[in-house]
N, C-alpha and C positions, 0 to 999 in steps of 0.2 A: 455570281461566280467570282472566285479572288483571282488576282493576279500570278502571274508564275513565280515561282520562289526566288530566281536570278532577277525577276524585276523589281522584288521586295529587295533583297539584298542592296541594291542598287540603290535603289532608294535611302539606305542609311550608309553604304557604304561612300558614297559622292560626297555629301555633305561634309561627313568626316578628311576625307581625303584633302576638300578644299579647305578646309578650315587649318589642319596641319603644314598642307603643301604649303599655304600662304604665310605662313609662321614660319616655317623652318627655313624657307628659302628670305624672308625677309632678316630673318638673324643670321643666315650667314651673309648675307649684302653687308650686315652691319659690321661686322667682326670683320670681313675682309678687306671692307673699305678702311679701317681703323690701322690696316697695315702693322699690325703687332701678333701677326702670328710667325715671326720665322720664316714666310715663304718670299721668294724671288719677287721682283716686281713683275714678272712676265708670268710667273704660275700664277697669283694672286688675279694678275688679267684675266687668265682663261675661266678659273675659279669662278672669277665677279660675271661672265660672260655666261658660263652654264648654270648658274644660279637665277638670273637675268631671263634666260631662256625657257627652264622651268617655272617660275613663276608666270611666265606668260602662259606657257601650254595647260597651266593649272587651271587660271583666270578664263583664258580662251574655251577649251576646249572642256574640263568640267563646269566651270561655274556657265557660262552664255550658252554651253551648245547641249551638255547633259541633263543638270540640274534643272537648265531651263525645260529641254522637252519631257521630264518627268514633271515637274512639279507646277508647270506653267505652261500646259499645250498652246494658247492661244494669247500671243502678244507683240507689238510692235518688232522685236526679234524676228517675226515668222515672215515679215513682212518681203518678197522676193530679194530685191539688192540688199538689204541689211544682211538678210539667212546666206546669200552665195557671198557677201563680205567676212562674214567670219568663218564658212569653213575656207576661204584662202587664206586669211589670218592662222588659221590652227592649220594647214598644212606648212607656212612658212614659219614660227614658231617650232613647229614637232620637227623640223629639219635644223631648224637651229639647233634647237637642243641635241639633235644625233651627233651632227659635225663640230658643231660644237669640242663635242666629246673627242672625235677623231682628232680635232686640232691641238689639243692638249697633248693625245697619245702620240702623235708627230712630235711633237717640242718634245718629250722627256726622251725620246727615240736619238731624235738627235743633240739634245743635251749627253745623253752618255753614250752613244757609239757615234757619233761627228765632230769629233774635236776640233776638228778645223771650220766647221761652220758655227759652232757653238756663239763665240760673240757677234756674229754676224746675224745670225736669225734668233736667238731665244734674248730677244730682248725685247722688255715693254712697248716699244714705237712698232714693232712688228708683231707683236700679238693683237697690237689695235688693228693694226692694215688687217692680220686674219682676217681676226671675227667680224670687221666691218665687210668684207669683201662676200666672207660667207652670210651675211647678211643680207646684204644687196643682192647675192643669188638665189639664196633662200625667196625672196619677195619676188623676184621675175620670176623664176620658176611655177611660182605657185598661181601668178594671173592668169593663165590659160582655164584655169579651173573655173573662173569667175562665168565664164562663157557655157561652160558645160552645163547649166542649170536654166531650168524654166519654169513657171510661174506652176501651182498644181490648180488655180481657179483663182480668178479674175472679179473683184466684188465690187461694185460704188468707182471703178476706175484705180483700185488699189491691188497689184499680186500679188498672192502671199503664198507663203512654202516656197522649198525649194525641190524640184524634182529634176532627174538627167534629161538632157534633151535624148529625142528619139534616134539620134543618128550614132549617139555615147559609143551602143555598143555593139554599131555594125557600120561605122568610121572606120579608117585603116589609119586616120591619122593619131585620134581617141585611144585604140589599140594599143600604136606605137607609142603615146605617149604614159601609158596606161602599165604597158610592160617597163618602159625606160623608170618610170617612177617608183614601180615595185622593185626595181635593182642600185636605185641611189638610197633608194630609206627603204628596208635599210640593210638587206642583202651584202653590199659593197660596202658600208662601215662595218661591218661585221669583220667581213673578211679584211678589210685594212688595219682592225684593231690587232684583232688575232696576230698577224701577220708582225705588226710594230711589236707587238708585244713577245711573239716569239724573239724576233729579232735582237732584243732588249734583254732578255732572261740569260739568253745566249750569251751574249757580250759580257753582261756582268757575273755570271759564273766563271767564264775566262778570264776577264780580271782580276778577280778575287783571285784565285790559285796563282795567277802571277802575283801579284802583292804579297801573300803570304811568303811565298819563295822567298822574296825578294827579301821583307822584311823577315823572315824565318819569326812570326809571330802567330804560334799557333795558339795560346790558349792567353795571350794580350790582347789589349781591349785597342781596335782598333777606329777612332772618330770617322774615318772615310768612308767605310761598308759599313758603322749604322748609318749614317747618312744616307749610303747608295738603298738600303735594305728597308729604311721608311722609305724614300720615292720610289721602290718599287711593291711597299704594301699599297700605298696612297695610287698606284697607278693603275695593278690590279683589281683591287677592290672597287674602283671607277667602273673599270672597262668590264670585271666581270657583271658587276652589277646592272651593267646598260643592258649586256648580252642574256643576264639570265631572265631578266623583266620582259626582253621583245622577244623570246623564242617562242614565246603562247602565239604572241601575234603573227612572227612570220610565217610559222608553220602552218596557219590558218590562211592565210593569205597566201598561200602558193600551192594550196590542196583545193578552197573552197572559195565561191564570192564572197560579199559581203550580203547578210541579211537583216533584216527588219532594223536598218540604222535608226532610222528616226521613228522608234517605238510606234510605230502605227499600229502594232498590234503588242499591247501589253500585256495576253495570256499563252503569249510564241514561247515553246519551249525543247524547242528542237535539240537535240546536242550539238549537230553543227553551232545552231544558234550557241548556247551556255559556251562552246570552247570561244568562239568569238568574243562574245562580251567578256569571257574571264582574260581573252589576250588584255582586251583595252583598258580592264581594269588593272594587271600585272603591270601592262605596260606606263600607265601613267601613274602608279607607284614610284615608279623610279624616278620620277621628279621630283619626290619627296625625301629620296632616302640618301643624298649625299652629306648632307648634314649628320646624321649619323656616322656617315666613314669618314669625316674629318676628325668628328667629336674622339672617334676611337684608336687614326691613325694619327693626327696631329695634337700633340702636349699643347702645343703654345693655344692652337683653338680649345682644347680643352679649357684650359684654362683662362681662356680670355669669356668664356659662354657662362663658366662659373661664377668669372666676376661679375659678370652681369648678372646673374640671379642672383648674385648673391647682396649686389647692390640693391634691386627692388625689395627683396625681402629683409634685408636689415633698413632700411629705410621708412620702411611697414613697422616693424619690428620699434625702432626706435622711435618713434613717431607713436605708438601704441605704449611701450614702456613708460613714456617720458610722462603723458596724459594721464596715464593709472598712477604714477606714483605724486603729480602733483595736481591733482580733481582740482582743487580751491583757486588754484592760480589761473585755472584755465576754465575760467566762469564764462557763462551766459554772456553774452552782450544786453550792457544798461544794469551790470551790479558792478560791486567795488572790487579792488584786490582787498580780500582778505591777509590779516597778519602781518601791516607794513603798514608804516609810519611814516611820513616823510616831513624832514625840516628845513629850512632855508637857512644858511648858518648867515652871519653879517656879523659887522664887527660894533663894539658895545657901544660908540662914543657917535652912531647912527642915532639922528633925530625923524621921528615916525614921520611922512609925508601925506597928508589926509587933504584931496582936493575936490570941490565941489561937483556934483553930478552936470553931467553937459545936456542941454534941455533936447528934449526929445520929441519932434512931434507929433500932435495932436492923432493925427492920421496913422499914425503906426506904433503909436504907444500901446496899440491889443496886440499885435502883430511880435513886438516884445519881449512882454511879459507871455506868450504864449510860447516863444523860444527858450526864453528864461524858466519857464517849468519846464520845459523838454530836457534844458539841460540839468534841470534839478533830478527828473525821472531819471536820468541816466549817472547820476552822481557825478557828473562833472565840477557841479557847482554846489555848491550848498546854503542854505541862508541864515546870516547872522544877525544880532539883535545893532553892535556896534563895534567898533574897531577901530586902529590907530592910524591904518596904513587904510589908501583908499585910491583907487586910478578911475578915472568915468570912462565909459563906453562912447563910442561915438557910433551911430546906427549909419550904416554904407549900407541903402537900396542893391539890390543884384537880382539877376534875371530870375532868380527863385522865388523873390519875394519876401525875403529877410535874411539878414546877413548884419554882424557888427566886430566892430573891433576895441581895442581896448588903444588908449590914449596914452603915449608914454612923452611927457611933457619935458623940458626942463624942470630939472627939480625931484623928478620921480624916479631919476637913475642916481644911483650912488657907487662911485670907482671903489671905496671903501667894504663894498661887497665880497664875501668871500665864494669861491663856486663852490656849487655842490657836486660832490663825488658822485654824479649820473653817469655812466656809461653812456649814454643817449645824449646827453646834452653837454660837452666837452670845453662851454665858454663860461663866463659868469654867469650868475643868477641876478636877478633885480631885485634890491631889498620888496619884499610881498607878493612877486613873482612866483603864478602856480605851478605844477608839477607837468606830465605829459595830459595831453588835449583830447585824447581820442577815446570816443564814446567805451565805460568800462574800464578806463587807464586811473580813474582819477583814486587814491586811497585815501586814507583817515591821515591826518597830519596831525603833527603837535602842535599845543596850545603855544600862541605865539607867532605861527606862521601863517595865518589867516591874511585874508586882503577881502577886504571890503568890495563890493560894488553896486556901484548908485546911480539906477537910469533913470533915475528923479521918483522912484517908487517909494515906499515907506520898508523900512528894513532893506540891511545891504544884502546881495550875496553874493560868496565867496565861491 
């Protein structure tokens, strides 16, 4: 027998959701933290706060509490105080995010019809007291829940699941708490948005006709009503969009209980059931979709979301351009640069300095020559028959087991050196002094600028 079709859905719709929710809300963290879009320091707070609070109820409440009981009935999760820990996480979370919203719609309420409070509460230091405050209520509120659950079976000394206790729902206290919390979230932000937001319409349509008077500027372009007329697309569009995401749920939630929450039965296909779950899936949508009404109401975010794509993909972009048009330069590791020559310039009245190899011992003289091909493999070095110029190596043991250096004596440096025009290397050169060091750096040089070297082996290399 398959599954009902809302639990199919579910199934692909979750994933989806969380995968967006946690994208969208983490780019707008980023962009608003960045402080270059145009808004107050105190919108930008509440902003960073209801962004903050949706990615929680994303994480909480689809990814630990949904996805988990579809796609993972049986895990440390189910375990009793873990399972009653996070649905009080996801009811204090889902309150943040409601009030959240209410607090914003307070601040633009009284940003344009409380002039007289305006510098005294819509400031930054007071958007932090909000949200922390609603924060802190948000989390007590929601402990009482922690208590209302009990163990569904008891195995090896471990409970797992969570189930209501028996007295949930014939408590008069459960009740009361039961009605008081279907009227905070979210009944009463509803009606407090509504309310701010009528309030708010009102004021600024009577202002505007006074301005107009005033300025007798009917068909001039005036900076203060676009101003006022973006903060009130960007406040509407908020508040509608909280309102139109939870009417599935509220409307269920004040007709109907809840049923089959924690899918114990995944072929339930009641209507009751389908309006419910399509609330909670309408409802936690709207976690997702604020970043869309910034991207549409605010230029400056637009434009700041742009640059950002537009950064990774020209960054792709050039980084892929640069590789296709120069293959040869951008070899393997352990070949040469192809098509590049390099010389040592010095000056002509330089007598060659050729000094004898410094003796090597006995004991590490395989150890070497075993280097010395490695670095031949890799063309760093290459080996010659005889030469003018010659410096000895001096072998320095290190923890790896071979390691050497080259010997620059009196007598091997000459001030009479001219530097070579390296970008990379911006002092003099040493007359026989090689080129860069790094496995695949090393090129073909002109005849001339060889350097000999002698770990007391037959034939130098360079």
């Amino acid at each position: 027998m398959s599954y009902a079709v809302i639990f199919q859905i579910e199934r692909i719709y979750y994933p989806l959701l969380a995968a967006v929710g946690i994208t969208v809300n983490l780019v707008t963290i980023v962009i608003l933290s960045r402080g270059k879009c145009g808004l107050s320091k105190c919108i930008a707070r509440y902003l960073l706060g209801m962004a903050a609070a949706d990615l929680s109820l994303v994480i909480i409440d689809v990814i630990l509490k949904r996805m988990n009981s579809i796609y993972f009935p049986m895990n440390f999760l189910y375990i009793t105080p873990i399972c009653s820990l996070i649905l009080v996480l996801y009811i204090a979370a889902r309150d943040c995010s409601v009030w959240f919203t209410v607090a914003f719609t307070f601040d633009r309420f009284v940003t344009i019809c409380c002039h007289r409070f305006t510098a005294k509460y819509c400031t930054e230091r007071t958007a932090a007291v909000v949200l922390s405050a609603v924060w802190a209520v948000a989390c007590l509120r929601s402990l009482p829940f922690y208590f209302s659950y009990q163990p569904s079976f008891i195995t090896d000394g471990v409970a797992w699941f969570c189930v209501t206790t028996d007295d949930y729902y014939t408590s008069t206290f459960w009740k009361a708490y039961e009605y008081i919390d279907s009227i905070i979230t979210p009944l009463f932000p509803i009606f407090l948005i509504l309310s701010f937001n009528a309030l708010t319409i009102r004021h600024i349509i009577a202002a505007n006709r006074v301005r107009k008077r005033i300025r007798n500027t009917e068909n001039q372009r005036d900076p203060e009503m676009e101003n006022r007329r973006k903060s009130m697309v960007l406040l509407f569009a908020l508040s509608g969009n909280f309102i139109l995401f939870w009417m599935t749920y509220v409307v269920h939630s004040l007709i109907w209980e809840l049923q089959n929450y924690e899918y114990t039965d995944r072929h339930y296909s009641n209507p009751v059931y389908i309006a419910q779950q399509m609330g909670f899936m309408l409802q936690l949508l709207s976690c997702s979709t604020n970043t869309c009404i910034y991207g549409l109401s605010l230029t400056k975010f637009r434009e700041e979301l742009k640059t950002g794509l537009k950064y990774l993909v020209t960054l792709n972009g050039k980084l892929y351009d640069v590789l296709k048009k120069y293959p040869k330069e951008f070899c393997k590791p352990g070949s040469p640069i192809q098509g590049f020559k390099m010389s040592v310039r010095i000056q002509k009245d330089v007598r060659p300095v050729f000094f004898k190899p410094c003796p090597v011992p006995y004991a590490l003289k395989e150890k070497v020559e075993q280097e010395l091909k490695g670095l031949e493999t890799e063309y760093i070095i290459s080996e010659i028959d005889q030469f003018n110029w010659a410096t000895p190596i001096v072998v320095v043991p290190k923890t790896d087991g071979k390691r050497f250096c080259d010997l620059f004596k009196p007598g091997t440096r000459d001030p009479r050196s001219q530097a070579a025009r390296n970008p990379r290397s911006q002092g003099p050169r040493e007359p026989g002094t090689q080129g860069a060091r790094e496995p695949g750096s090393q090129g073909p040089r002109e005849p001339g600028s060889h350097r000999a070297r002698e770990p007391g082996s037959q034939g130098a290399r360079n």
